[in-house]
C-alpha positions, 0 to 999 in steps of 0.5 A, spaced: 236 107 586 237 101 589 230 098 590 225 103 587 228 103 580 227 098 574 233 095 571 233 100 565 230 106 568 236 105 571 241 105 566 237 110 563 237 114 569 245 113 570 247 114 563 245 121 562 248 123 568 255 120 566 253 123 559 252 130 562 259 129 566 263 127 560 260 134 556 264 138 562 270 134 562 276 137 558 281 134 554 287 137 560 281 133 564 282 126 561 289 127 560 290 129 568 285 122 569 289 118 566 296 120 569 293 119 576 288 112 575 291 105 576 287 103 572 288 105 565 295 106 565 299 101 560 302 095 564 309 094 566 310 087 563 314 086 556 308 085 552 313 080 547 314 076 554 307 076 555 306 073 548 312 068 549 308 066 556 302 064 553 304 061 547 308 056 552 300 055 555 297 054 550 302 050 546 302 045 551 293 045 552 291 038 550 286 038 544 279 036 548 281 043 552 276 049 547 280 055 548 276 061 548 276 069 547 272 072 553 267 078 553 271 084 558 265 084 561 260 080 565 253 080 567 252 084 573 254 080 580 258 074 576 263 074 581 259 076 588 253 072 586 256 065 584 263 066 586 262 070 593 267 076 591 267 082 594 263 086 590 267 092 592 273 088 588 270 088 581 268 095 577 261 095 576 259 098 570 252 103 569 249 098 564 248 093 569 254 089 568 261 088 570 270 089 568 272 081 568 276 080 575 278 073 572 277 069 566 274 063 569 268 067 571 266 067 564 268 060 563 264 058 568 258 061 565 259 058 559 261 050 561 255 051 565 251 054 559 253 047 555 252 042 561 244 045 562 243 044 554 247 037 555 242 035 561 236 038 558 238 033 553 239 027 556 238 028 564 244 024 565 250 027 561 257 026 564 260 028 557 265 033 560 266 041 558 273 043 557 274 050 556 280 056 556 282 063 555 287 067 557 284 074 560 286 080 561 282 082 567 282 087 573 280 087 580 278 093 584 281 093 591 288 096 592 295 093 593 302 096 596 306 091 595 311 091 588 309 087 582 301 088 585 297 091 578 291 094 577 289 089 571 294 083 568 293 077 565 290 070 567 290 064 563 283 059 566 282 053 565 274 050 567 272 042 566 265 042 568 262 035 568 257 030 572 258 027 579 259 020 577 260 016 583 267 014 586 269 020 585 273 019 579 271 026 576 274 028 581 280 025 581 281 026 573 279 032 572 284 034 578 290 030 574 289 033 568 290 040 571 295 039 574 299 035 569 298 040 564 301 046 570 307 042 570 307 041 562 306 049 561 311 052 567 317 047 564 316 049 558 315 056 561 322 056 564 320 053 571 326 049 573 322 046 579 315 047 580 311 045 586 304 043 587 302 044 594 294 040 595 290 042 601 285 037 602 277 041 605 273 035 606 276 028 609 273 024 604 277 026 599 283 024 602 284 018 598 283 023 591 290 027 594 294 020 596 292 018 589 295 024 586 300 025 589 303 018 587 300 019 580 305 025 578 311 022 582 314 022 576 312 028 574 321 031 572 322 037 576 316 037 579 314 036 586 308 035 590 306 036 597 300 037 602 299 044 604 293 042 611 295 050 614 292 053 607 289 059 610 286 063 604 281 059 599 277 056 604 270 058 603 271 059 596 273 052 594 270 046 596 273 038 597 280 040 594 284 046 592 292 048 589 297 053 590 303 052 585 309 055 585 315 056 580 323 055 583 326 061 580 333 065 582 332 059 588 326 062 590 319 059 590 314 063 586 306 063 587 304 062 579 298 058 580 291 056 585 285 052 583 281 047 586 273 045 585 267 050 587 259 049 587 258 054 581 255 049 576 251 047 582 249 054 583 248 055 575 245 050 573 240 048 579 242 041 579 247 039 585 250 033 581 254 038 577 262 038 578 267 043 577 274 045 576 278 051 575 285 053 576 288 059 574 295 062 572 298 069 572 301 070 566 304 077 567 308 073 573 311 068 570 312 073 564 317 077 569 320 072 572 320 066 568 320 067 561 324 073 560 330 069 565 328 063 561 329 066 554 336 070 558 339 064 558 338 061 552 341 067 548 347 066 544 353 069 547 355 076 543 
């Protein structure tokens, strides 16, 4: 099945065999599914925290950023092919496909979809891809600790461009991420938010000094160098993030992002850059938002 089928033999083959399977299930049968798998049940956020979460997002998304509504599913290996996942985490389906586990996947296919057109315009195009979505998406593998869900949303931003010398993309690109983060974790309730950078690669140090002076003035936010980050490495190059919120004198993780080689692999072209951070909606729903929106409630 693996290597002696085609493709749509395959489909084919595996189609009827779930067709025949679902025949023999009763309504009790899906009833008694739905009760028991993690996967279907509702989630446990506030759908109207949720809304109030992404709206502070989107509101504070600058104009050159397009927002996107994002397929549920993508092609087959997006994530363990480009992304290096573990395919064990993402739910594969039978039509050669795959659930989205994060929306900057898709987003990454789309700006690298954008850039090749660009480049097979014009060899040398740095004109810049800015997308958006907020997804909501679902990963595979199993957590035991509270507030660890099946599926929940992520709101991705991706800029995709060309390397053009000095490492101003870099730079740029990673200011504009990071200052949009600060924008739309205040405006979500975040009294004190923390950007720890971890530098990969030596050259890009300078970028990290620069940053860290540039947003000095950011209110309520700090940023500050995380070198002992274990998690990431391998997955992102040069430069990655974490963010953390302050809530209840608690420094909550709400954010990671950095740079990866995905563009490079899409679009056969090594020049290509790319950035992508990521936020959890559903966290800072339950924890920001719904305490933000607390207290400012008129007193009874």
């Amino acid at each position: 099945m693996t290597d002696g089928l085609s493709g749509g033999d395959l489909t084919t083959l595996l189609l009827e065999v779930f067709r025949r399977r679902a025949e023999r299930l009763s309504p009790a049968d899906v009833m008694r599914r739905y009760r028991s798998d993690r996967f279907v049940a509702p989630a446990p956020t506030s759908f109207t925290a949720l809304r109030r979460a992404e709206d502070a997002f989107v509101a504070e998304l600058s104009d050159d950023f397009e927002m996107l509504v994002l397929s549920p599913v993508l092609p087959l290996a997006a994530h363990s092919g480009v992304a290096s996942v573990d395919p064990r985490k993402v739910i594969a389906t039978i039509r050669g496909s795959e659930v989205a586990a994060d929306p900057t996947n898709g987003l990454a296919l789309e700006a690298s979809a954008r850039r090749s057109l660009a480049l097979a315009a014009d060899p040398r195009s740095s004109a810049p891809v800015r997308l958006a979505a907020s997804q909501r998406v679902t990963r595979a593998q199993h957590f035991n600790s509270p507030g660890m869900l099946a599926h929940f949303q992520i709101f991705g931003l991706v800029t995709a461009g060309r390397d053009t010398g000095n490492r101003s993309f870099e730079y740029e690109q990673l200011a504009q991420h990071l200052r949009f983060a600060a924008r739309a974790l205040a405006a979500a309730g975040s009294r004190r938010t923390e950007i720890r950078l971890t530098c990969l690669e030596d050259a890009n140090r300078p970028i990290i000094e620069r940053i860290r002076g540039d947003l000095a003035a950011l209110p309520g936010t700090s940023v500050i160098e995380d070198p002992d980050r274990a998690t990431g490495r391998g997955y992102y190059t040069g430069i990655c993030f974490k963010i953390f919120a302050g809530v209840d004198g608690q420094q909550l993780e709400v954010a990671d992002g950095g740079f990866v080689d995905w563009s490079q692999l899409l679009t056969g072209n090594r020049k290509e850059r790319l950035l992508i951070s990521g936020f959890g909606i559903d966290r800072i729903a339950e924890n920001l938002t719904s305490s933000s929106a607390h207290d400012q409630a008129p007193p009874h």
